[in-house]
Each structure stands twice: as C-alpha cells, then as structure tokens.
C-alpha positions as CSV (number, residue, x, y, z in Angstrom):
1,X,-65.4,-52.5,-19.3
2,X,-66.6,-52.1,-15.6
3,X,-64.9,-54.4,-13.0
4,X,-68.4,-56.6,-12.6
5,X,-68.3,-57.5,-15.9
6,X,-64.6,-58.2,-16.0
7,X,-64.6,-61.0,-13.3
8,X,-67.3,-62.4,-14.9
9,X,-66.3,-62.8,-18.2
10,X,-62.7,-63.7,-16.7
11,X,-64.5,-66.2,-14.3
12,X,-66.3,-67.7,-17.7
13,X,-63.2,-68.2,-19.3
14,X,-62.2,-70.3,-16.8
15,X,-64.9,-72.8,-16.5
16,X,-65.8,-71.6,-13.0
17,X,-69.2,-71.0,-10.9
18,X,-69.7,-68.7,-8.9
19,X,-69.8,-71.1,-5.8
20,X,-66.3,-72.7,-6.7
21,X,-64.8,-69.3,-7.1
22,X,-66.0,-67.8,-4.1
23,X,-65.1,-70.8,-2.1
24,X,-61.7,-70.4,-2.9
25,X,-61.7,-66.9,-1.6
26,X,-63.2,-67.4,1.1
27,X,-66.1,-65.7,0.6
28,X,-70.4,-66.3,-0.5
29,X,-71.4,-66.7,-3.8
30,X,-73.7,-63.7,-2.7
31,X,-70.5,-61.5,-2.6
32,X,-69.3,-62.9,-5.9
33,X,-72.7,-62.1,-7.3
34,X,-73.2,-58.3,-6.2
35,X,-69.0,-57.9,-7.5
36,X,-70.5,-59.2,-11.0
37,X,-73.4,-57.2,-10.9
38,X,-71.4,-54.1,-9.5
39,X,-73.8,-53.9,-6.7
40,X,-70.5,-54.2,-4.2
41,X,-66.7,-54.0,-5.5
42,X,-64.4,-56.5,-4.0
43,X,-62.3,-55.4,-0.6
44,X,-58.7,-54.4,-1.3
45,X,-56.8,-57.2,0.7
46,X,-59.0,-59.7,-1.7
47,X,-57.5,-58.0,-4.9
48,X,-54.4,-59.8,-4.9
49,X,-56.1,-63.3,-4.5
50,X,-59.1,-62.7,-7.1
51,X,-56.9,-61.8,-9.7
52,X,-54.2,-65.0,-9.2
53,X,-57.5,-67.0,-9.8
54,X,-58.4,-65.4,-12.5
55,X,-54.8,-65.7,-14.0
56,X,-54.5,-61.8,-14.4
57,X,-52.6,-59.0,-12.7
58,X,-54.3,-56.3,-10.2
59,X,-53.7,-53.8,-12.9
60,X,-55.3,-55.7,-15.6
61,X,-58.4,-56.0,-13.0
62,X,-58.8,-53.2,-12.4
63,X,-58.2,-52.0,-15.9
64,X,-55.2,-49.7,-14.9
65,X,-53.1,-47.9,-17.5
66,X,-50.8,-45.3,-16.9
67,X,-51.4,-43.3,-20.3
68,X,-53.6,-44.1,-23.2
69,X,-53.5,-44.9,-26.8
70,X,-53.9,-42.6,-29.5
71,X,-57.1,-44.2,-30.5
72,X,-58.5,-44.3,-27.2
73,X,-57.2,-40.3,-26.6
74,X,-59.4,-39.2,-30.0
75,X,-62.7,-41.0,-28.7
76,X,-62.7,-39.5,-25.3
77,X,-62.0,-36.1,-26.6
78,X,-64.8,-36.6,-29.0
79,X,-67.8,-35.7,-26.3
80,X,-65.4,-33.2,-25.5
81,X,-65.4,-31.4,-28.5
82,X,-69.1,-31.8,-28.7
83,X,-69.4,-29.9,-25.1
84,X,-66.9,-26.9,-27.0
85,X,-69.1,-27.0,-30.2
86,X,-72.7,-26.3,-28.0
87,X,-71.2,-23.6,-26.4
88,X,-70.7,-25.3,-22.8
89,X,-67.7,-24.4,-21.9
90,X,-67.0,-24.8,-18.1
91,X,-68.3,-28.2,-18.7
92,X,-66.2,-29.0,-21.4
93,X,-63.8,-27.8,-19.8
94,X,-64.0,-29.5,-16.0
95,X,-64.4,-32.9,-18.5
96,X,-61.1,-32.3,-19.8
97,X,-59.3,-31.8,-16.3
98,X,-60.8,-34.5,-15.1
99,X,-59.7,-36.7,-17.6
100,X,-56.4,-35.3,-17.1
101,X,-56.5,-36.0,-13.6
102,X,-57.9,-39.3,-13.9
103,X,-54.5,-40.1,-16.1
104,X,-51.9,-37.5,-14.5
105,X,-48.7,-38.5,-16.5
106,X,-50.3,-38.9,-19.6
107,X,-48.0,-36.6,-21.9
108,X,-49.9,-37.6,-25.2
109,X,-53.2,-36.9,-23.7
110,X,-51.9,-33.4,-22.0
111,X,-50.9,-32.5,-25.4
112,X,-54.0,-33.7,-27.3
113,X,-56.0,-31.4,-24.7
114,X,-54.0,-28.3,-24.9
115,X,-54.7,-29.0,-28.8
116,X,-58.4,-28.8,-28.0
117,X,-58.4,-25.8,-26.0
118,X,-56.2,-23.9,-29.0
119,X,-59.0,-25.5,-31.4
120,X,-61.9,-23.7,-29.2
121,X,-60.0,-20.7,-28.3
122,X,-62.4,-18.7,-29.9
123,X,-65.4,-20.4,-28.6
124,X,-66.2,-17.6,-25.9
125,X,-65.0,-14.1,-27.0
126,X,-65.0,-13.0,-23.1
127,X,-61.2,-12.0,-23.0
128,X,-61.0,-13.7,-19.5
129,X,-61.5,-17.1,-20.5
130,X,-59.6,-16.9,-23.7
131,X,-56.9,-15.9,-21.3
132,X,-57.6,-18.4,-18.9
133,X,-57.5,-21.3,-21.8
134,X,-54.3,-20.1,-23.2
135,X,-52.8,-20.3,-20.0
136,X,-53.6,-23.7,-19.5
137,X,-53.1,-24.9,-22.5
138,X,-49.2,-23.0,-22.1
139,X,-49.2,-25.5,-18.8
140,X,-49.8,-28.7,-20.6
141,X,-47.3,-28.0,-23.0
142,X,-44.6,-27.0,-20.8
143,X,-45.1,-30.5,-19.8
144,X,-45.6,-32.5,-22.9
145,X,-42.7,-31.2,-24.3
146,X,-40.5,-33.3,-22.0
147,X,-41.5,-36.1,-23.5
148,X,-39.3,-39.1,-24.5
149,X,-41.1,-39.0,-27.9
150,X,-39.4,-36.7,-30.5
151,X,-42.9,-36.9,-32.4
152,X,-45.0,-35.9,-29.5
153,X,-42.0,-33.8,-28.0
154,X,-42.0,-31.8,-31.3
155,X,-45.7,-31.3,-31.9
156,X,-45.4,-30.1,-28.4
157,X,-42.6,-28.0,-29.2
158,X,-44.4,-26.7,-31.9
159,X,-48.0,-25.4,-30.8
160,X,-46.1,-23.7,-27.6
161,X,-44.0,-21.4,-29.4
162,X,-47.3,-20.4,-31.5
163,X,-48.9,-19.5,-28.2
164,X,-46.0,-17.8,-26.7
165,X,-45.9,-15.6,-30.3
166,X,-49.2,-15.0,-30.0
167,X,-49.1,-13.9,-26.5
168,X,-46.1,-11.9,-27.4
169,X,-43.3,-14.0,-25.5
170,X,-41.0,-13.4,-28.0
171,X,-37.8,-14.7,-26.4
172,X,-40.0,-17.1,-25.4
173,X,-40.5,-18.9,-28.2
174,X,-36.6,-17.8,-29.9
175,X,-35.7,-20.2,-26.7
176,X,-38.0,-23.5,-28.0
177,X,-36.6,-23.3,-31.2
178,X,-33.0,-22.9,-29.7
179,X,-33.9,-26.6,-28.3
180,X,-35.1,-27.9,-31.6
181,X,-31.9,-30.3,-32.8
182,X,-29.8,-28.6,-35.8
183,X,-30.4,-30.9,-38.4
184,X,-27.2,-32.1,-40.0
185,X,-28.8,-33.8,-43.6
186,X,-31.9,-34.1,-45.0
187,X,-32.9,-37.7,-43.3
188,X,-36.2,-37.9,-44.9
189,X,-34.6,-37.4,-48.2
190,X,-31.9,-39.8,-47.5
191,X,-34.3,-42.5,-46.5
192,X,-36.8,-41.5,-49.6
193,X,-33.8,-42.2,-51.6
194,X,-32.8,-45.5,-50.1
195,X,-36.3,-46.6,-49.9
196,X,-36.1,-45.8,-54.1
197,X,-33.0,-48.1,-54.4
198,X,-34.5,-50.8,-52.4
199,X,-38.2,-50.8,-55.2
200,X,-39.4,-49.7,-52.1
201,X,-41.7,-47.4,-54.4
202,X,-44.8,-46.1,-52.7
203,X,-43.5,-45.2,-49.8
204,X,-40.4,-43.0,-51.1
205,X,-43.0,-41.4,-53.3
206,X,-45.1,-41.1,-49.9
207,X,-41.7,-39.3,-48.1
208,X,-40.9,-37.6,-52.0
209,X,-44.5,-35.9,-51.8
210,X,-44.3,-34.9,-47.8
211,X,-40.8,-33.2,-48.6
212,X,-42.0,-31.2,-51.6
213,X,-45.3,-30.3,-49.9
214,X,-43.1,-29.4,-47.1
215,X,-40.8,-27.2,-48.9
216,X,-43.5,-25.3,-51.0
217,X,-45.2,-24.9,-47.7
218,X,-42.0,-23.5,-46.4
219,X,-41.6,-21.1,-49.3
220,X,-44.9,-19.8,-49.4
221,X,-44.4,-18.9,-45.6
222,X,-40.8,-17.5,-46.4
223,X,-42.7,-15.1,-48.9
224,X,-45.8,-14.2,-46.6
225,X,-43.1,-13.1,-44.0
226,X,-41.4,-10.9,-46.5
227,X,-44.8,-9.8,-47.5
228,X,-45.4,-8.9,-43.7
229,X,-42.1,-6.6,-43.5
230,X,-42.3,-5.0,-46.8
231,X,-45.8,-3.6,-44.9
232,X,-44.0,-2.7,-42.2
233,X,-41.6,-0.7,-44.3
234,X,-44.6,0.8,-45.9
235,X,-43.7,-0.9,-49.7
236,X,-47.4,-2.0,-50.3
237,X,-46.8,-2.3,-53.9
238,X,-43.5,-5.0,-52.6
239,X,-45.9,-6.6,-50.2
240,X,-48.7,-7.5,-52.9
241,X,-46.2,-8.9,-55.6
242,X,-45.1,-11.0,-52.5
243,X,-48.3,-12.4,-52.2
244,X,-48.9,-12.6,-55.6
245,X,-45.5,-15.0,-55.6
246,X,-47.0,-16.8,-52.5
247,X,-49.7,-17.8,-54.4
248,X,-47.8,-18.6,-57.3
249,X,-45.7,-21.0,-55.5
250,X,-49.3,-22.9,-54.5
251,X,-50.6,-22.8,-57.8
252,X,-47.9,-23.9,-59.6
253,X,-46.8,-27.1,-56.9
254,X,-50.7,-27.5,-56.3
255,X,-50.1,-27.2,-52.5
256,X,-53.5,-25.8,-52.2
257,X,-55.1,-28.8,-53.4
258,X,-54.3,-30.1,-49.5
259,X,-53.3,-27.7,-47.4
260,X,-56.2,-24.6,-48.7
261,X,-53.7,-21.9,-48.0
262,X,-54.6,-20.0,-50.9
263,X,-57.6,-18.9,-48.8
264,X,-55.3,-17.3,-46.1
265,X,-53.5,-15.6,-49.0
266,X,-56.4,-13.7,-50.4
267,X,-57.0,-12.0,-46.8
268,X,-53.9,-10.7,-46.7
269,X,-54.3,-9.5,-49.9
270,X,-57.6,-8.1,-49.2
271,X,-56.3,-6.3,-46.7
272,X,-53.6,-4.4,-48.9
273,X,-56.0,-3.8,-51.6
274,X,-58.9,-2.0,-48.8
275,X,-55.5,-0.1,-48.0
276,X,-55.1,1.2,-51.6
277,X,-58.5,1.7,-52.0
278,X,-59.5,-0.8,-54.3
279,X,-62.5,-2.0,-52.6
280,X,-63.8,-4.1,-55.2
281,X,-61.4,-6.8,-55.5
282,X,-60.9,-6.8,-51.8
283,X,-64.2,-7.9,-51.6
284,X,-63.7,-10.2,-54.2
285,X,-60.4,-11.7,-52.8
286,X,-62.8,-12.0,-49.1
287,X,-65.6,-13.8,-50.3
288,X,-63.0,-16.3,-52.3
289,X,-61.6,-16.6,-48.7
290,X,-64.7,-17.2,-47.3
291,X,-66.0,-19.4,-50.3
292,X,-63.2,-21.4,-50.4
293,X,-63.1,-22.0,-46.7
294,X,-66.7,-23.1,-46.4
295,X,-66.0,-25.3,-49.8
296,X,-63.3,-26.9,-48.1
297,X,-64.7,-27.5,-44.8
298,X,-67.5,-29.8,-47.1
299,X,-64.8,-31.8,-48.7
300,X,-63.1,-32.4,-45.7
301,X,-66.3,-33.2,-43.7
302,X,-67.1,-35.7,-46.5
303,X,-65.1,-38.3,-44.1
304,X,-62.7,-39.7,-46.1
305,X,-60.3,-36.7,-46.4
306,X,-58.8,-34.5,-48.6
307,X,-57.2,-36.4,-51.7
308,X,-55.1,-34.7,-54.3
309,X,-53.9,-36.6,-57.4
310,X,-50.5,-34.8,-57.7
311,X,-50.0,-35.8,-53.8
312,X,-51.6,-38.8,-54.1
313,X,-50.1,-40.9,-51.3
314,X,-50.9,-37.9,-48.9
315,X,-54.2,-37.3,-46.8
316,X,-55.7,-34.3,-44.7
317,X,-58.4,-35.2,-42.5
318,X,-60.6,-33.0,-40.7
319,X,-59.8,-31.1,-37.7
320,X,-63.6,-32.1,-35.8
321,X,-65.2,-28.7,-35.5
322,X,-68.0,-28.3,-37.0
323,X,-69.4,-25.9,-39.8
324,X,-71.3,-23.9,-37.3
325,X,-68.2,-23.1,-35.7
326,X,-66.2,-22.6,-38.7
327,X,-68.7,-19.9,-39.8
328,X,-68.8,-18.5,-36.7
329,X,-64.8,-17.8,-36.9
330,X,-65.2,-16.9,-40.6
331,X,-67.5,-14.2,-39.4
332,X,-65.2,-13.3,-36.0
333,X,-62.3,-12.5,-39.1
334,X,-64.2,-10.7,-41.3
335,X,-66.1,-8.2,-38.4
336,X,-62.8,-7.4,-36.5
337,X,-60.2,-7.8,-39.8
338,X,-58.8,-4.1,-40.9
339,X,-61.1,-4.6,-44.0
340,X,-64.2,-4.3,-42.3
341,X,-64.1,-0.5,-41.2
342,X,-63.9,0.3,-45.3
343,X,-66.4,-2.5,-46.4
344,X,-68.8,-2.0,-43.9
345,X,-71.2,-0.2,-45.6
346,X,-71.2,-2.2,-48.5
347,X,-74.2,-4.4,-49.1
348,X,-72.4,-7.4,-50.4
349,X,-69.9,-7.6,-47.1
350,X,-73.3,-7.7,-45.1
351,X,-74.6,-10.5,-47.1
352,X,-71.7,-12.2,-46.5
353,X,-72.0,-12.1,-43.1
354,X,-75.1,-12.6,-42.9
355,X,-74.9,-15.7,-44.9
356,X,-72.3,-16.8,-42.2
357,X,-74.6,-16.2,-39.4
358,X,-77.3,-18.3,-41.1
359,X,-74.9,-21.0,-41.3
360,X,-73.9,-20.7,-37.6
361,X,-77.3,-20.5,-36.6
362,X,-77.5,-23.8,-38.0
C-alpha cells in the first residue's frame, strides 16, 4: 500500500479530518491532502509526529521490513519469472537485483533468486551469460547459507554444492558437505514414531511416507552413481543392469508416481543402448523420456499438484516454468545429448524434435 493511502485509511480509523489532523502537526489540510493523494510525501522531521498520531511506528508508516515473507517472496518473483519465460533477460534480471537491493539482508529472498537464475540457466545459450548467472547465483548462496535457519541454511547448502559440481569445484563442494551436521539418529523417524504412540496418525504417516520416498530416492541415486562408474570402467553391460535396478527400485516403491525420475533413467539408458548399437530402443527409451516429461509437466500444471495414492499425504507442485520452456530444454537435451550424433538421421528423432519446437513455438 503506498504511504497516501496509508495515512488515510490510518487517519479514518481514527475518527479524524483532515483539518484536525493537520492542525495538530502544524501544518494545512492542503499538505495533508497532497500526502493522501501522494501528490507530496511528508518531510522527514514530521515522520516521527505523524505516526504517534496515527498510533503507529515510522517503520509501520513507511511500510519498512527488513526481509519478506515467503508468500510475499513467491508473488514478486512471479513477474520475474514471466520476464525469464519471454526471453528478456537483462530485464529480468536488473528486476531481480533491484529487488535484492531494495531488501539487502534478505537471506530467504537471496536464496529464492539464486533459485531463479538456476531455474533459467538455460534461457540464453550464449556461454557468457550462462556464466555470468551462475556466478551470481554462487554469490547469493555464499550468503544465504549463513543463515540462522537450518531449513533455509540447508536448501542453501544444497543448490551451492550442485553449482560448484557443475562448474567442476570439486573440493568445493567435498567442503559444504564437510559443514553439513553428522547426523547421530534418524530424528524424523524417531518423531514419526512418537507421533504414532501419541494417535498422532496422519502426520507420522506424513513423516513415514517422506522417509521412504527419501530412502528410495536415495537408492535410486546410490545405483545411478554406480551406473556412472561401471561406464567409466567401460562395464556397459554392469552399467545397464544398474539402471535396470534403478528403475526397479521406482517401480516397485512407486517413487515415480511423484518425483518422474523414471524419465531421467531412460536417457541414461538411451545413451548406453546408442553406445551398443541398438538404436531402436534408444529411441524408444527417448521419446518415453520425452513423453513422460511433457505428460508430467500437464499434471503438474493442472494446479493442484502431483497426488499419488501410495504417498498420499505428500504433494509436488510445479516448479513455474512454463511448457514452452520445458520443450525448449527437452529439445536443448536431445540435440547436444551423445545420442543425437547416431539418431540424427533418423526420421522419428526429427519428429521429435520437431514436435518440441512446435510446442515452444507456442
């Protein structure tokens, strides 16, 4: 709410004209009038005054706040992501440091922007300003990290060290998780447990079904990593029964039915099988990447989520980017992916992306 309108409401409330409250500060009613109408803002030495007959503070006068809530952090970023999603990027991105200046010790806003410039990474291929946004984004980590909340101090935590992989900081990110505290027992099992013996019941099935997702999440990752070495150690036929197991470990604890990872799975696998020459289920496994991604992206864009009736007290809502831009990315992975140089020439790869440059055209 602008300051005009503040006073006046504020002025409202307490039963006064605009004559009796500028005659207590010494002023016209014309001056009143023009703060009320934001033609003029008041002087600074009649701050102090205007707000003790008002019965507020300076800072709630002037609407000051330090940080912001969550809520009010997702709204502003919103015609931020919109400015990422239509392709203008030095304007989204002068937005977002202004914001950032307007609220400078905001550690849960720092964070939810270096989030958003992660999220759009991709939206200009120039290698300049990918470089550029990772850097920044590295910045407002570094700082967020700090923070007094272990939640926000995690998530922080966490989306740095992916950077500094990616960017090949390897010691790097060995050093975050050297700060991450060695956990001693299971406290979210404990607490699932004593919320069971207090008939506490949906919420320790709520912590029951985050732990097992967790865990299956966890094992599916443990396997993709063996997956990854057994390549390096040239074992193809190891690293597709790894995979094979990776996918098992979704299908069988339904993890998929939330977190789509199954998708992921069949391009790696599509990757082995271009390797061993079988070209035809590689391009099977890729369009059930692709298929299952777009599929996905309409469930989630539905707007209340993704449900799953084995993790029933669990919900995944969407991430904000559009389907324009998820095609766009779907495409990105498919042209410069290891796969394409075998399945170039095939007519059902370029239908594919071409049916994914349709969709970003859109």
């Amino acid at each position: 709410m602008e300051i005009g309108k503040r006073i006046q409401r504020l002025r409202r409330e307490r039963s006064l004209t605009q004559e009796q409250l500028a005659a207590a500060l010494g002023v016209t009613s014309a001056a009143v009038s023009k703060w009320e109408t934001n033609a003029a803002i008041p002087d600074v030495a009649m701050l102090c005054p205007l707000a003790r007959m008002l019965g507020i503070t300076v800072d709630a006068l002037l609407d000051f706040r330090p940080a912001l809530e969550q809520e009010e952090i997702n709204v502003l970023l919103e015609d931020r992501r919109k400015l990422f999603e239509e392709k203008r990027l030095e304007e989204a991105g002068a937005s977002c440091e202004a914001l950032l200046r307007e609220y400078p010790d905001d550690l849960r806003l720092k964070c939810a922007i270096a989030g958003l410039y992660i999220l759009y990474l991709t939206a200009s291929l120039e290698e300049a300003w990918m470089e550029e946004q990772t850097a920044r984004a590295v910045t407002l980590l570094e700082q967020s990290r700090e923070s007094t909340d272990p939640g926000l101090a995690a998530s922080a935590r966490s989306m740095l060290m992916n950077l500094y992989v990616m960017q090949g900081e390897l010691d790097k990110a060995l050093a975050i998780l050297d700060e991450e505290p060695e956990a001693k027992i299971n406290a979210e099992m404990a607490r699932a447990n004593i919320l069971l013996r207090k008939g506490e019941l949906d919420e320790a099935e709520k912590r029951y079904q985050t732990g097992l997702w967790l865990a299956a999440r966890d094992a599916a990752m443990n396997l993709i990593g063996l997956h990854h070495t057994a390549l390096r150690r040239g074992n193809k036929e190891t690293a597709l029964e790894l995979l094979e197991q990776a996918m098992e470990v979704e299908r069988v604890l339904r993890v998929d039915e939330l977190d789509g990872g199954a998708g992921s799975l069949r391009l790696l696998r599509a990757e082995v099988l271009c390797q061993e020459g079988r070209l035809d289920e590689a391009m099977e496994d890729l369009t059930g990447y692709v298929e299952g991604s777009l599929a996905r992206w309409a469930e989630l864009s539905g707007g209340d989520g993704i449900r799953s009736a084995f993790y029933d007290k669990l919900n995944v809502r969407a991430s904000g980017i559009s389907t324009a831009y998820l095609a766009r990315n779907l495409r990105t992975v498919l042209e410069q992916g290891e796969s394409a140089g075998l399945l170039g020439d095939r007519e059902d790869f370029r239908a594919l992306l071409t049916r994914l440059a349709e969709l970003e055209a859109k």
